[in-house]
C-alpha positions in Angstrom: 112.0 -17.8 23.9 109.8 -15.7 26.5 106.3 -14.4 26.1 107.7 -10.9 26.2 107.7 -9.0 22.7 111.2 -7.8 21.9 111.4 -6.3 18.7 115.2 -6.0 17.3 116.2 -3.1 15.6 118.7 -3.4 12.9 120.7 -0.2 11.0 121.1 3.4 11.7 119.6 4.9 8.9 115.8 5.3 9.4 115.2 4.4 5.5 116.9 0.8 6.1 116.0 -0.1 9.5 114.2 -3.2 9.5 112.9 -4.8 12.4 112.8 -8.5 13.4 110.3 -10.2 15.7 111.0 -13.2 17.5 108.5 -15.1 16.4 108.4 -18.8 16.4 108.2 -21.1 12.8 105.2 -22.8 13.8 103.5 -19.6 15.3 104.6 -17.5 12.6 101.4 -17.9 10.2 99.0 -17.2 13.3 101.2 -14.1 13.7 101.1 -12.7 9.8 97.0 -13.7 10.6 96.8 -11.6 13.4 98.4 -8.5 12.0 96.8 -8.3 8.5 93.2 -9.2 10.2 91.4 -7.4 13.4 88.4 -10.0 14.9 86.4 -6.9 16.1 86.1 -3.7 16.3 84.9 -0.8 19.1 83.5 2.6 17.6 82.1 5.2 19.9 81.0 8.5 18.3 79.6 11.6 20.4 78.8 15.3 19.4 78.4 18.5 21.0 80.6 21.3 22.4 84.3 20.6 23.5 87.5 22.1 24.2 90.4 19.8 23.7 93.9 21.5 24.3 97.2 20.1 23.2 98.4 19.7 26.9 95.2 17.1 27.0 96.0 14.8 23.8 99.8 14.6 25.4 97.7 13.9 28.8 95.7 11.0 27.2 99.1 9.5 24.8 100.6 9.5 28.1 97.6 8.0 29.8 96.8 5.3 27.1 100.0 4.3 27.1 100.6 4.0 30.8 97.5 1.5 31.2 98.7 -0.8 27.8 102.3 -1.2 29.3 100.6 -2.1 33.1 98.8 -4.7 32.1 100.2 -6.5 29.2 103.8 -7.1 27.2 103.5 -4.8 24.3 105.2 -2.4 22.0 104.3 0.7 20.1 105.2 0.4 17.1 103.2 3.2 15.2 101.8 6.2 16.0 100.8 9.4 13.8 99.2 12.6 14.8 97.0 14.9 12.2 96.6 17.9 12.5 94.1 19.6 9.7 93.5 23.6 9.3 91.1 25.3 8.4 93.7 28.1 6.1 97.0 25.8 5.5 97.8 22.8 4.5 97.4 19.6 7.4 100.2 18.6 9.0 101.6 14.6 10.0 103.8 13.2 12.8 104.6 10.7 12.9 106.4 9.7 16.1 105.9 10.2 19.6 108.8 12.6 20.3 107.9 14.8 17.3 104.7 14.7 19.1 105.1 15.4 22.5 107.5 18.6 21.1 105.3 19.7 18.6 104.7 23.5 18.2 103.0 24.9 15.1 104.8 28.3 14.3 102.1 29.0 11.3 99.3 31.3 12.0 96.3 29.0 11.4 93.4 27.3 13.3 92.6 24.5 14.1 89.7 22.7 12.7 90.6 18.4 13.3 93.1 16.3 14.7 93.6 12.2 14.4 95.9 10.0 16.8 96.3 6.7 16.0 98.7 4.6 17.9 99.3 0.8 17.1 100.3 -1.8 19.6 102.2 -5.2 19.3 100.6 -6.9 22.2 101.4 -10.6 23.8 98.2 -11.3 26.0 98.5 -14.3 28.5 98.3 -17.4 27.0 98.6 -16.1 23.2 102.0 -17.6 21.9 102.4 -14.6 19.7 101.8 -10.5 19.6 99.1 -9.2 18.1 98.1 -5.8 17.1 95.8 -3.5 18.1 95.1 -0.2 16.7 93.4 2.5 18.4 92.4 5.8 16.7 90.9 9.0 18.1 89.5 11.7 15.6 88.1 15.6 17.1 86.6 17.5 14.8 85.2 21.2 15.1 84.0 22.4 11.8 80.4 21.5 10.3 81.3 17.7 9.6 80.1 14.4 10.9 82.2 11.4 10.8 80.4 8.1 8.4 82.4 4.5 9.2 82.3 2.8 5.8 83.6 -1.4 6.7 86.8 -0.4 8.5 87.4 3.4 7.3 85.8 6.8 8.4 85.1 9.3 6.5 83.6 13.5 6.6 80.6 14.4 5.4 79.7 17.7 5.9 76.6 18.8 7.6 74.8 22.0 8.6 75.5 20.5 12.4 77.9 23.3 14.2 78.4 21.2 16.7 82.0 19.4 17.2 82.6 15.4 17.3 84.7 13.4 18.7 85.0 9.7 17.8 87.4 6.7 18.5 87.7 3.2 17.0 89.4 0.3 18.8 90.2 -2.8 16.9 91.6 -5.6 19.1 91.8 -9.4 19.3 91.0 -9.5 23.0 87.8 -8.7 24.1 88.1 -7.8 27.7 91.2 -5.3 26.7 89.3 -3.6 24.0 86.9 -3.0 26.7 88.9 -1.9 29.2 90.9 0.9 26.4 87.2 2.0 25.6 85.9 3.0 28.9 89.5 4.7 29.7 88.7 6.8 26.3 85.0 6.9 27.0 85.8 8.6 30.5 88.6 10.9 29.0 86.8 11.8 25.7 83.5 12.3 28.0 85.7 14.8 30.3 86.1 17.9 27.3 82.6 17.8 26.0 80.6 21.0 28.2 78.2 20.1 30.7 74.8 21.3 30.7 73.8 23.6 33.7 70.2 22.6 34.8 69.2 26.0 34.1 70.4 25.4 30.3 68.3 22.0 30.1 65.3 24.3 31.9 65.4 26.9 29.0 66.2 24.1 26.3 63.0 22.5 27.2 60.6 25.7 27.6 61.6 27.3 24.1 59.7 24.9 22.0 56.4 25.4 24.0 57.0 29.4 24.2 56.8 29.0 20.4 53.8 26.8 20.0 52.4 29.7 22.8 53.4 32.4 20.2 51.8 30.2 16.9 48.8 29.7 18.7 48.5 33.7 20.1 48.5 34.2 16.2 45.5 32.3 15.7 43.4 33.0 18.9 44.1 37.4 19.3 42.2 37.8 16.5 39.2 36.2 18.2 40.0 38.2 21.3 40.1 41.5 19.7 36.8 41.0 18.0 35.0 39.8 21.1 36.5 43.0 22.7 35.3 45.4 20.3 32.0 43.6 20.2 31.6 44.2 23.9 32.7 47.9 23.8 30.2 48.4 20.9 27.4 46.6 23.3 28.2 48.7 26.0 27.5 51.8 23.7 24.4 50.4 22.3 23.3 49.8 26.1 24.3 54.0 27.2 22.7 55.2 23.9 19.1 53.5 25.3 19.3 53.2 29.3 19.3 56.4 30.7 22.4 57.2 32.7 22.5 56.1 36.4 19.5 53.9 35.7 19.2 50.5 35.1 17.0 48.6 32.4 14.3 47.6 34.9 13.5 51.4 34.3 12.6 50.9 30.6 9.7 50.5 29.1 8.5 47.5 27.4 9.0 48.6 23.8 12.0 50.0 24.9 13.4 46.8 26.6 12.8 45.1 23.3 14.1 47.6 21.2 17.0 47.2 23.2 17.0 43.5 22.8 17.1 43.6 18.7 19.8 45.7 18.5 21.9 43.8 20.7 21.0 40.9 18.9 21.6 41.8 15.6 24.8 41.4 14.1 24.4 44.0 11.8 24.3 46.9 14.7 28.6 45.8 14.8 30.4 48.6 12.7 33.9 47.1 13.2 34.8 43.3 12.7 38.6 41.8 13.0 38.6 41.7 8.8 39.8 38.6 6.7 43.3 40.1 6.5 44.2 41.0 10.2 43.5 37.2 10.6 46.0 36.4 7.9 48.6 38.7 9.3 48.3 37.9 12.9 48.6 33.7 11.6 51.6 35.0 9.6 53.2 36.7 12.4 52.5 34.2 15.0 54.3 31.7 12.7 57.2 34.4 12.0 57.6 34.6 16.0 57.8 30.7 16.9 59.9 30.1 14.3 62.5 33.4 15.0 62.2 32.1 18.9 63.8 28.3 17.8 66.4 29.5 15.6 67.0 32.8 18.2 67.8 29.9 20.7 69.0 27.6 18.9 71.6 25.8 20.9 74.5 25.3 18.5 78.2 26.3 20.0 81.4 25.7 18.6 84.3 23.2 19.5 87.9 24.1 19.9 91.1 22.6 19.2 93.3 24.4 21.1 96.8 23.5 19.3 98.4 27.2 18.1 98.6 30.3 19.4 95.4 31.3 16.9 93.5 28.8 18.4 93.8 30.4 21.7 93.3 34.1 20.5 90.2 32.5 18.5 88.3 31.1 21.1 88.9 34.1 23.5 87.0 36.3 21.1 84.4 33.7 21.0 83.8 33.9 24.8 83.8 37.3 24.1 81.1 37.4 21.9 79.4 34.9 23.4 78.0 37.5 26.0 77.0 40.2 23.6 75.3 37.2 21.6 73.2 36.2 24.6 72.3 39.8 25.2 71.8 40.8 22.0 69.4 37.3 21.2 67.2 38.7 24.3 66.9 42.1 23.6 65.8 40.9 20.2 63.0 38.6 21.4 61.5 41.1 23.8 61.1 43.7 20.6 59.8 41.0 18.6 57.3 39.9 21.1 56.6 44.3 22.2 55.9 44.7 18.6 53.2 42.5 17.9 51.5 43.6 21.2 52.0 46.9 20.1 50.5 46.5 16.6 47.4 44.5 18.1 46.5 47.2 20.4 47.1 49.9 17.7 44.3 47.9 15.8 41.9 47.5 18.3 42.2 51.1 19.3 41.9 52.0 15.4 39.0 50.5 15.3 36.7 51.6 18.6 
């Protein structure tokens, strides 16, 4: 017997095929060990915006399964593909041709889609094959994936954002490895990049809303020393005689002047108690419409069917107006409260 897996097929008819491994007697209980139990196991999780077309999952079976026959004896001897929409029922494959030929003829979109492929394997110096199984989940919809022990499953969030996840359980550390930076890379390569313009803005939106809390709290102050310096200035014309200065006052007229500009009471209009209330209420009202204005939460396609195309070129469409829309929205926010504050303070001169 060679180290090479060769797995023997027996039958024509799919339902009573059964395969035979040549496996050794005295390296058959390491074998049955190997395949019911997996030593350890890679998980790598990231979320954001993606786009992952069917001609890339072909592009990464055909990848994945490129590198595994290079390096190492092996067979697949399992692989499914799910696809799950978001109005009709999921749908299985569950081999490789079905896969590479697939073409969903229903009008529905896209929302996740699981590959799992699992590989008999004969590593160097291993007298028998052992499995691997390697698994590859993209979701779009408002879910985030939970590993419970050795399963995943959905719970769904408020998070638009898409995920992408893949588990790798292997016997052989140095191959798990190797499969997880090939996936890493190619799972990596669909998520969007962000511009450094993007990252710019990201950064700046929280401060311009602590700016627009803290105008809330500090215009009213502004607007009442502003009257009370308009109001001085008339105090000061009503007693200094035009073109003159005070050195041209009297003495009792100097110090009338003095007591009147020093007594609080001689101010008719004050920022009232509920102008302060308001403007604290609106300040809060603007920081908080800024974050969620700008919120930077984008949606992920699977692009598997023809509605999956048509939807995510009416996204892209909409994505512009969005963006123009958000702005012209912000700038009457913000013209409206400078508008109201100068409506007061000219109410009351």
């Amino acid at each position: 017997m060679t180290d090479e897996v060769s797995l023997v097929v027996s039958g024509d008819d799919p339902q009573e095929q059964y395969v035979q491994v040549p496996i050794k007697r005295k390296d058959f209980g390491d074998f049955v060990t190997n395949l019911l139990g997996q030593p350890e196991t890679i998980t790598e999780r990231k979320s954001g915006k993606f786009e992952a077309t069917y001609e890339w999952l072909v592009h990464l079976h055909h990848l994945l399964d490129q590198r595994i026959k290079q390096q190492v004896n092996s067979d697949l001897v399992d692989f499914s593909a799910v696809f799950k929409y978001s109005d009709g029922p999921d749908r299985k494959i569950t081999t490789v041709e079905g896969f590479l030929n697939f073409n969903e003829a229903k009008i529905v979109t896209t929302k996740s889609v699981k590959l799992t492929w699992t590989y008999l394997i004969n590593f160097p110096n291993k007298p028998t094959p052992e499995k691997q199984e390697i698994s590859l989940r993209l979701i779009t919809d408002r879910a985030e994936v939970l590993t419970v022990g050795s399963s995943s499953v959905i719970r769904h969030t408020t998070n638009k954002n898409g995920v992408a996840s893949y588990t790798i359980s292997h016997t052989e550390r140095t191959w798990g490895d190797d499969i997880s930076a090939l996936l890493g890379r190619e799972v990596e390569s669909i998520f969007q990049k962000d511009t450094w313009y993007s990252k710019i803005f990201e950064n700046t939106v929280i401060f311009i809303a602590l700016g627009l809390f803290a105008a809330g709290l500090i215009i009213p102050d502004y607007l009442d020393q502003l009257i009370k310096e308009k109001e001085t200035a008339q105090i000061f014309t009503a007693i200094v005689p035009e073109g003159k200065g005070v050195e041209s006052l009297s003495v009792d007229q100097k110090l009338n002047l003095a007591i009147k500009l020093l007594d609080p009471n001689n101010q008719l209009h004050k920022v009232e108690a509920w102008y302060r209330v308001l403007s604290l209420v609106a300040g809060i009202f603007l920081a908080v419409f800024t974050i969620i204005l700008f919120e930077k939460e984008t949606p992920s396609f699977i692009v598997v069917t023809n509605e999956d195309k048509k939807r995510k070129a009416e996204n892209e469409r909409k994505d512009t107006k969005s963006m123009v829309k958000k702005v012209l929205s912000f700038i009457a926010a913000i013209a409206a409260g400078v508008a109201g504050n100068y409506l007061y303070y000219y109410i009351n001169l």
